[in-house]
N, C-alpha and C positions, 0 to 999 in steps of 0.2 A: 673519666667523662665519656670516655667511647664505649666503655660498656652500660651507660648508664643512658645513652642514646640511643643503644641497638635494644636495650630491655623494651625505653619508653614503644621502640616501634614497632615491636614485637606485641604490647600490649596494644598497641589503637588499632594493627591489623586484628589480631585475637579478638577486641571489641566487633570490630566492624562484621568482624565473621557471625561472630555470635547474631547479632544483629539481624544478618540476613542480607549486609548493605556488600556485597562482594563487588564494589567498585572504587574509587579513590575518591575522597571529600571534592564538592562543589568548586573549590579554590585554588586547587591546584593548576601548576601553571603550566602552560602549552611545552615549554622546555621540555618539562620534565616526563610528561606526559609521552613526549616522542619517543621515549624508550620502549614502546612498544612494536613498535615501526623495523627496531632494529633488534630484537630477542632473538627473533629465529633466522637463520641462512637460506637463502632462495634454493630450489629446487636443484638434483641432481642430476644427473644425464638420464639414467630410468627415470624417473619420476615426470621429468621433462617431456617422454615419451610417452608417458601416460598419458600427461597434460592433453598433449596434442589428441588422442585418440580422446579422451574423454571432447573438448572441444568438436571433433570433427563429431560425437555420437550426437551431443546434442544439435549442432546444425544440421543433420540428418533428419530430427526428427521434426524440428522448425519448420526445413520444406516439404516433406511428406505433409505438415500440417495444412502447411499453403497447398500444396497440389491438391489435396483432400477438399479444401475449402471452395475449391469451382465445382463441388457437388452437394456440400451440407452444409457450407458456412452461412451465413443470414444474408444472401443474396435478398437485389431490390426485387421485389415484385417486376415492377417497370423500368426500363432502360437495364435489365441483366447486359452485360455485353461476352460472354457465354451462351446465352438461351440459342440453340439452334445452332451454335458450332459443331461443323462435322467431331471433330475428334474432340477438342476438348468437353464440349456439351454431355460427353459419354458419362462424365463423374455423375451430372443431375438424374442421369438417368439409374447409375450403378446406386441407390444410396446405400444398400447395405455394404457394400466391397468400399467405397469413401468412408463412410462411417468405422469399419474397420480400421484405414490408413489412419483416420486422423487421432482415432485412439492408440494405433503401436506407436506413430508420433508423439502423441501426448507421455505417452509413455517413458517413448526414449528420452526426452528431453527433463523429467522427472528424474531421471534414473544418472543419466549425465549430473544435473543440479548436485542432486546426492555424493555423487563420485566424486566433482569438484569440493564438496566440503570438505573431504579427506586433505584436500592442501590448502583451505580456508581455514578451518576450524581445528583441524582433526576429526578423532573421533569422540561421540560422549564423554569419554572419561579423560579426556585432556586435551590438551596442544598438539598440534605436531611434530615432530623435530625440523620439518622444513616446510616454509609456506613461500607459495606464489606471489610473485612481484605484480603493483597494481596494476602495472601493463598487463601483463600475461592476463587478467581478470576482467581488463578493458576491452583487449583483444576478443576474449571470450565469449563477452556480455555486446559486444556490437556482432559478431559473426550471428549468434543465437536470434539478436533482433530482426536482422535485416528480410529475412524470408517473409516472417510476421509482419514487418512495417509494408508491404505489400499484396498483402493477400487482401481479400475480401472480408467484412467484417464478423467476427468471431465470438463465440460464444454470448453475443445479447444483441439485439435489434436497435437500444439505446440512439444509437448518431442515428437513428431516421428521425428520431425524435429529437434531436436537435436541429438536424436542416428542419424537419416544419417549425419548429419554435423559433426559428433562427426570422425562418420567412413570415413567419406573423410579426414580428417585430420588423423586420424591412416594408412592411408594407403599411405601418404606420398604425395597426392595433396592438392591444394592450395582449402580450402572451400571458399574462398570470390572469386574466380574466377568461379568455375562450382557449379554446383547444385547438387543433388541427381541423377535426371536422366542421366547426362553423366557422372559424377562423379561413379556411384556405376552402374548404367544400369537400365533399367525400369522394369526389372525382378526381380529385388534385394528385398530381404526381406525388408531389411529396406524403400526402395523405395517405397514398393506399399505400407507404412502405411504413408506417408508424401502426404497430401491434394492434388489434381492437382493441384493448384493455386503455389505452394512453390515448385514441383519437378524439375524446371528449373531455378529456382533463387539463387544466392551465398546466403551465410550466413550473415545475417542481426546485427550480435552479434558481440560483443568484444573479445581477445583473450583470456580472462582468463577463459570464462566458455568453450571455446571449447578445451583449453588445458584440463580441467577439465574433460570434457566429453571426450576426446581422454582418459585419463586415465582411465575411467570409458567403454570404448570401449574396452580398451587391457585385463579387467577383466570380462567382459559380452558377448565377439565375438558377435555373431548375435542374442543370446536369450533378442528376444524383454521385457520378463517378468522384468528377471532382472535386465534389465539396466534401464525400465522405474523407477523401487521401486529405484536403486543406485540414480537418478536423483532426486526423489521424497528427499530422504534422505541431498541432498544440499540444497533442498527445506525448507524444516525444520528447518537445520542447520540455514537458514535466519530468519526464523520467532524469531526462540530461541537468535538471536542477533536481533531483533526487540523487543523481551519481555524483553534480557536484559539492553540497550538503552536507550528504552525510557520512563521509569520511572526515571532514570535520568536526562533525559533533561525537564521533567516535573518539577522537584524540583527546575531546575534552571528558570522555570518561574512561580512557585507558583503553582503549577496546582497538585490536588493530584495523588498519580502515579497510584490509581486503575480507578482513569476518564479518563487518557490518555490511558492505557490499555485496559479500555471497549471499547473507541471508535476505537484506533488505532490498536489493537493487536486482540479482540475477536471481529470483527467486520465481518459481514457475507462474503465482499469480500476478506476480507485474508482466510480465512476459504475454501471457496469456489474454488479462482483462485490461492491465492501460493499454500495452500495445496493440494484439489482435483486437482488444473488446472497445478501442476506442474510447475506455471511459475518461469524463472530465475529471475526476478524480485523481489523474496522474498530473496536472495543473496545479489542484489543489493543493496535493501534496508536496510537490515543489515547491509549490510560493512560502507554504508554510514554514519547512525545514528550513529552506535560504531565509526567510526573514526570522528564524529561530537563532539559526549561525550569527548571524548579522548582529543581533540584536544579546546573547551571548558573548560575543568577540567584543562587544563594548562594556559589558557587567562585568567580565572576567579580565580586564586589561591590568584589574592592580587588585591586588592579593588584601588589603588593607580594608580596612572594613569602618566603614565612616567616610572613604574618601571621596572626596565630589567627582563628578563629573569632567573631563577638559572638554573641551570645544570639537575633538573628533568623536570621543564616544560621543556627544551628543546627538553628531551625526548620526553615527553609525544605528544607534537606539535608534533616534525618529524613523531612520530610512527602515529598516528591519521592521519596527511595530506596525508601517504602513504595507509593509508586504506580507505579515500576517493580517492583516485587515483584508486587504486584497482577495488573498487568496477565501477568507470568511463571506465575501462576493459570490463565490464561487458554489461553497455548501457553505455553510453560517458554524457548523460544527467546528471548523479548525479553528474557530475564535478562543476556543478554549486557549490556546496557546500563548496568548497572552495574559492570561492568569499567573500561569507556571512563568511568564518572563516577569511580571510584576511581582512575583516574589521574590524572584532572585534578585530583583533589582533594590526590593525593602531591604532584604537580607544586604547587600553592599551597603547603604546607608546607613545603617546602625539598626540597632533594636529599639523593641516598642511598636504600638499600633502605630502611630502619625507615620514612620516612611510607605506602609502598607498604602494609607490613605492619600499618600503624596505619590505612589506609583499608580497604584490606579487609576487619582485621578486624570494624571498625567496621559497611560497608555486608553482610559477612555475617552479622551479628548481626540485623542489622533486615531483612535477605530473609530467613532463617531464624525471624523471630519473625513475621512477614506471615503466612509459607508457613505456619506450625504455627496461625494463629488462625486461618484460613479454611477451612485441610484441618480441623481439629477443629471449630470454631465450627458450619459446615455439616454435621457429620455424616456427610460425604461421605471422610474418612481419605485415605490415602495409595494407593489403588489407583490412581491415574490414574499415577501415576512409574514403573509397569508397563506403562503402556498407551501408551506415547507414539509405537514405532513399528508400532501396527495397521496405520496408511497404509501402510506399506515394501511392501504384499505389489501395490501400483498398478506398475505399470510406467509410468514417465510420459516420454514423447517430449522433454520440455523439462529434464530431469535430463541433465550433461555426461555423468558416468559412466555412468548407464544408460543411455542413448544409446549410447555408447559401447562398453557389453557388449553390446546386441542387434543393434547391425550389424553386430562382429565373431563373433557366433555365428553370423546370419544368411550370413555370408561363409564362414563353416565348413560350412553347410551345402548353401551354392552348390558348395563344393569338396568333397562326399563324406566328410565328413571328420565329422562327427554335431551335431547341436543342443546346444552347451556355452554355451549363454545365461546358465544359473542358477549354473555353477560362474565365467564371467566377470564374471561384478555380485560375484562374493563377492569377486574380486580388485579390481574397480575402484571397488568402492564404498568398503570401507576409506580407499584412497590417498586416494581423494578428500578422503572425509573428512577425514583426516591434514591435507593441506595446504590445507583453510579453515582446521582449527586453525591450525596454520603462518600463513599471511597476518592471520589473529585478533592471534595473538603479536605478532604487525612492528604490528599496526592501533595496539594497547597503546601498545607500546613509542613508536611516534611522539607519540601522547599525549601522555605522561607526558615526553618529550622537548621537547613545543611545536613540533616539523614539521608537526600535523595538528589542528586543534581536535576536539573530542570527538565533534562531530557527525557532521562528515566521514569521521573515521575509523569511529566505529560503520555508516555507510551503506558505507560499503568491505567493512568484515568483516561483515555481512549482505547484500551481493551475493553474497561468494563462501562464504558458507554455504547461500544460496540456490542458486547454480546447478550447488553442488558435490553437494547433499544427494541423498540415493537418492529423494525422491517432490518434484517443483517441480507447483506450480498454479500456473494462472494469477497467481489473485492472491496468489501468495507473493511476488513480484516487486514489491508495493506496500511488502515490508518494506526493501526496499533504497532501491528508486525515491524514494519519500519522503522518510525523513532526507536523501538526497541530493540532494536537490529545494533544503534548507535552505541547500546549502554548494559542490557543483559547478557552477560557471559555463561550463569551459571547453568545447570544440566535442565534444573525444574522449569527454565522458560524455552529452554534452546531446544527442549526434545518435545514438548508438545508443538512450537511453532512451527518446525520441521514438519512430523507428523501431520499436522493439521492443512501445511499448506502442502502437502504433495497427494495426500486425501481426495481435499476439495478439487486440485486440480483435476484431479485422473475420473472423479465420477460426474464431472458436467458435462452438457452433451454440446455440441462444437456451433451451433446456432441457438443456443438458447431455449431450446422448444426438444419435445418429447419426440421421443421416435416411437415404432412400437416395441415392443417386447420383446418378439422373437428377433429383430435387429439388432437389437443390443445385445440380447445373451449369445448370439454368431459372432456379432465382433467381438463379445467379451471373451470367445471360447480363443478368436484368433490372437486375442492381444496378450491372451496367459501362455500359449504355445510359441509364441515368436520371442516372449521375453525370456522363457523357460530355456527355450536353445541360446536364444543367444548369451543372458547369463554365462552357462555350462563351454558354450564357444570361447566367451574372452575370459574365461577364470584365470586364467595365466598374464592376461594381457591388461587387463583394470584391475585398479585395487578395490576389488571386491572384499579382499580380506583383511584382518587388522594387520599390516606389517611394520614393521621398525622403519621410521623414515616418512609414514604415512601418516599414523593414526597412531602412532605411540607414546603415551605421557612423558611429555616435557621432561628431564632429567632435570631441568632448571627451575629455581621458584621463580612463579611470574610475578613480573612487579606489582607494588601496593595490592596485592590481592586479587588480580586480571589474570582470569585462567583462558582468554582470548588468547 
């Protein structure tokens, strides 16, 4: 009987592999799951010593980033409180020597990230032999924030654009109708710090963060300072439900919770764009993952498939579906997320269409009752489900299809043939669109089948609604990156994410806006020469190299198929 147990499990891993599914079924239960937690043995006395220099590299590069930032970052127009300081004031004046700092900052802090994987992840090709305890990780990821959670706003102009949308709402008109400039007046403090591109456009946002910033207006009036750090401080409050989140939804697919936190949580674009960049989107993403967990932890409480509900899961559901709703306030995007919980939730009740129909209707009743008490409650109505694609009119390089349409028009235009940019986005953006729907459907379907637990598959169908959609930001890419942080182990997602996101960090420029030319390629000349020595400086002293202990495949098989 015992060999005829180890064959059968031999065969469903072997299945699963084939597959492509390198994670453990949907059903498995949290017990079990925590063996992952406990594979490998905490750090050794060198390694420990890494740790700490790896730590101390990137909090180095954190506050070079801040000190940097009193001369490039997206300072206000009005109320600067730098503008005309003897000494500090010197950064606005140096920009190309700031511009420099806050690139070998950027840099370090990249380079650290990386170094830290070696006792997160390992390397590429496997496990570690020792990984760092969540403390050590927590320790890490609060040192790295705190420079950032103080400096001046970073890499996008965005929060001016929410104090004026904040203040058109406190002042009793509609923000999804007027803009800043007829809304407040183009003389308005708030006004002249909101980008020209955005001072004539409604509010692009949901109503919860502009109720939110309405309050955060009635406590700040015009003092640009404070209200940006109040903004910055929801900021936060998102990451700190991203840190508490997604270690759990790790466990639920095998994945240990300091590999989903290295990549998902201390990864340089949350660092950079929720914290420095202030975006609402670190909210977002918080409400969502917590109301994921939530909502999760009450589907997965009984392995049995048909079983009803008790009176706590029910809780747990309603409370969860309403904090994905919440957070869909926010952007309307993360509504997806109750898709992928309505299947899992069909999949608990049995087979067949009717439980599909019975959880939908269900999780549409209570997004539907969220969306109608927050749009009403606030005062704020229904104008923002008109305003959602204000962004469309950005042309952004990091969109497939828009990409797509501007270097075949661009090409049209090399050939004599006339600038048909505007009528190719109308062709390619649709398609596009279409098939993330398209890949969405399959993400479901796998679901509600138990090919893909819910997490995984929601991180799949918001990649390719991210990279498919007509406007990508940088940090749109944290909507995908993250849940997938919880649930992809293997090499084909973990080494393009890596890649991708240490990329886009190091080539944005620290205010959002162009320098010129010859500024950039100076700093870029100093940021290759200072990394170059220093590299060559600590080869002995970071694990820069693959060594036994660091970055060396596991000697152990890792459970149900988790090469986390």
């Amino acid at each position: 009987m015992v060999a005829l147990e180890g064959a059968r499990r031999s065969m469903v891993e072997w299945g699963r592999r084939a597959l492509g599914l390198d994670v453990p079924p949907a059903d498995h239960t949290i017990a079990v799951l925590h063996s992952v937690e406990t594979e490998l043995p905490g750090l050794d006395e060198r390694e420990t010593r890494q740790l700490t220099r790896i730590r101390l590299l990137g909090a180095t590069g954190t506050v070079l980033i801040g000190i940097s930032a009193l001369g490039v970052a997206a300072q206000p127009v009005l109320q600067n409180p730098v503008s005309g300081v003897r000494l500090i004031g010197v950064f606005a004046r140096w920009q190309t020597s700031s511009l420099a700092l806050s690139m070998i900052g950027t840099v370090l802090v990249v380079m650290a990230w990386l170094l830290l994987g070696r006792f997160a992840v390992g390397g590429f090709g496997g496990a570690p032999l020792h990984r760092l305890t969540r403390s050590q990780l927590d320790r890490t990821l609060l040192l790295w924030i705190l420079p950032l959670s103080v400096a001046p706003p970073l890499y996008s102009t965005d929060v001016y654009s929410y104090l004026a949308q904040s203040e058109i709402a406190k002042r009793g008109m509609d923000p999804y109708v007027v803009g800043p400039a007829q809304g407040l007046g183009v003389g308005d403090v708030l006004t002249m710090n909101v980008p020209n591109i955005w001072r004539e456009t409604p509010a692009p946002y949901g109503p919860l963060i502009l109720w939110i910033g309405r309050g955060i207006s009635h406590l700040t009036g015009d003092n640009i300072i404070i209200g940006v750090w109040a903004h910055r401080l929801i900021a936060l409050g998102g990451v700190a439900l991203i840190v508490w989140a997604l270690p759990r939804l790790s466990r639920r697919c095998g994945v240990a919770p300091v590999s989903a936190l290295w990549l998902g949580a201390a990864n340089p674009l949350v660092l950079f764009h929720l914290v420095a960049g202030v975006h609402n989107d670190a909210i977002m993403l918080g409400l969502m993952l917590a109301g994921l967990e939530f909502c999760l932890r009450a589907i997965s409480d009984s392995e049995a498939v048909g079983t009803p509900l008790d009176r706590r899961e029910w809780s747990l559901l309603i409370f969860g579906a309403m904090v994905i709703a919440l957070s869909s306030t926010i952007k309307i995007t993360s509504l997806i997320a109750l898709g992928f919980v309505g299947m899992a939730l069909a999949r608990r009740w049995g087979k067949g269409v009717r439980p599909i129909l019975l959880s939908a209707g269900l999780l549409g009743v209570i997004a539907l009752a969220t969306t109608l008490f927050v749009s009403l409650a606030s005062g704020l109505g229904f104008g923002w489900l008109f305003t959602l694609n204000t962004a469309n009119v950005v042309r952004s390089w990091m969109s497939l299809p828009t990409a797509i349409g501007i270097i075949t028009g661009f090409g049209g235009v090399l050939l004599g043939l006339g600038d048909h940019t505007t009528a190719l986005l109308s062709i390619t953006r649709p398609i596009a669109q279409a098939f993330a729907g398209f890949l969405t459907l399959r993400m479901l379907i796998a679901t509600w089948t138990g090919r893909l637990p819910a997490v995984g598959a929601l991180g799949v169908s918001l990649g390719a609604v991210v990279l498919l959609w007509p406007v990508v930001q940088p940090w749109y890419l944290l909507w995908a990156i993250v849940p997938l942080a919880a649930w992809a182990t293997t090499p084909a997602f973990r080494i393009p994410a890596v890649v991708i996101s240490a990329v886009v960090s190091v080539m944005l420029m620290p205010r959002g806006a162009d320098f010129g030319v010859f500024q950039i390629f100076e700093a870029a000349i100093a940021v290759v020469v200072v990394a170059l020595i220093f590299i060559v400086a600590t080869r002995n002293l970071l694990p820069w190299r693959k060594a036994a202990g660091v970055s060396a495949r596991s000697q152990r098989p890792a459970a149900y198929g988790v090469s986390s």
